[in-house]
N, C-alpha and C positions, 0 to 999 in steps of 0.2 A: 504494500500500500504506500503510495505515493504524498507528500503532505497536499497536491493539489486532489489527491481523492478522500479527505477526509471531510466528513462531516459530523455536525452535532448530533442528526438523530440515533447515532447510533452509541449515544452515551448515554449513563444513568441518571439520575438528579444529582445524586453528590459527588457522580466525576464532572458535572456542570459547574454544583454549589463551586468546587477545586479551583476550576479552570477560572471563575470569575472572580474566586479572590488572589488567585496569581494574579489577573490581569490589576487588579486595582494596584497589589501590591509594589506589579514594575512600574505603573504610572507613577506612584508616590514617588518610586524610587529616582526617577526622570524628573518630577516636581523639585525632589530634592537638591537633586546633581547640579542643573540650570538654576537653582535659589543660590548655589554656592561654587556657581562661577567667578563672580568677582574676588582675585584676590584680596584680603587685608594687606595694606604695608603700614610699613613705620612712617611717622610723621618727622620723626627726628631726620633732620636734614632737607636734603634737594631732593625733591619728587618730579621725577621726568613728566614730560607734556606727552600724552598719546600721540600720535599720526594725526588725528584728525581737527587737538587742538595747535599741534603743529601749523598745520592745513591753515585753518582759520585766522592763526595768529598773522601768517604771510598776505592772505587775502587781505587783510587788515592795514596792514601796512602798504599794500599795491594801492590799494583800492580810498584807503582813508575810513574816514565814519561813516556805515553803511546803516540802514534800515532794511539791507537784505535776508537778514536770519532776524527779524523781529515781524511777526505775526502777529499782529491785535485780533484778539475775536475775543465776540462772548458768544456766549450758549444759552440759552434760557430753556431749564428744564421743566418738564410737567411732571406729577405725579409724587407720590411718596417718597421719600429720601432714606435709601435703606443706610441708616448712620454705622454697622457695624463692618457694613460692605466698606462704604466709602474709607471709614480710616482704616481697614484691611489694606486699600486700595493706594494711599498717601501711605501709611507705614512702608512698603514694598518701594513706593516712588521714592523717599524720605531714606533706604535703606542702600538701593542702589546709587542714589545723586547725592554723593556725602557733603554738597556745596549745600543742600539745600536743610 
């Protein structure tokens, strides 16, 4: 048997219940890995510029004071404000942007 010839019906319920809580478990495990991508470094000292604030820095100086990466908007939202979502949502923002 091939893994393109397999299929579910021909499992029981608890080699099902198995397989669904493997699968939650690798997601988590992949939630995890990508949560702690970003290195910690030390603060002590020079802390190098990325590529990309590299990048920016130079455009800066070509170019002068730009209005090019400043984007005004607002949003006006309807409905309920799920408050546990949202600072779930700023903590993650808040944990990746250490500027912020």
């Amino acid at each position: 048997m091939t893994s393109s010839d397999f299929t579910l019906e021909g499992l029981d319920k608890s080699q099902v219940e198995n397989l669904i809580a493997l699968a939650k478990e690798r997601r988590l495990q992949r939630k995890q890995k990508r949560d702690s991508s970003i290195p910690i470094v030390s603060r002590e000292g020079h802390l190098p510029l990325s590529f990309a604030q590299r990048r920016l820095w130079l455009l800066a100086q070509l170019d002068g004071v730009s209005a090019t990466y400043h984007i005004p908007m607002a949003l006006h939202l309807h409905g309920a404000l799920d408050v546990p979502a949202w600072q779930r949502s700023l903590d993650a923002l808040f944990a990746r942007h250490e500027a912020l």
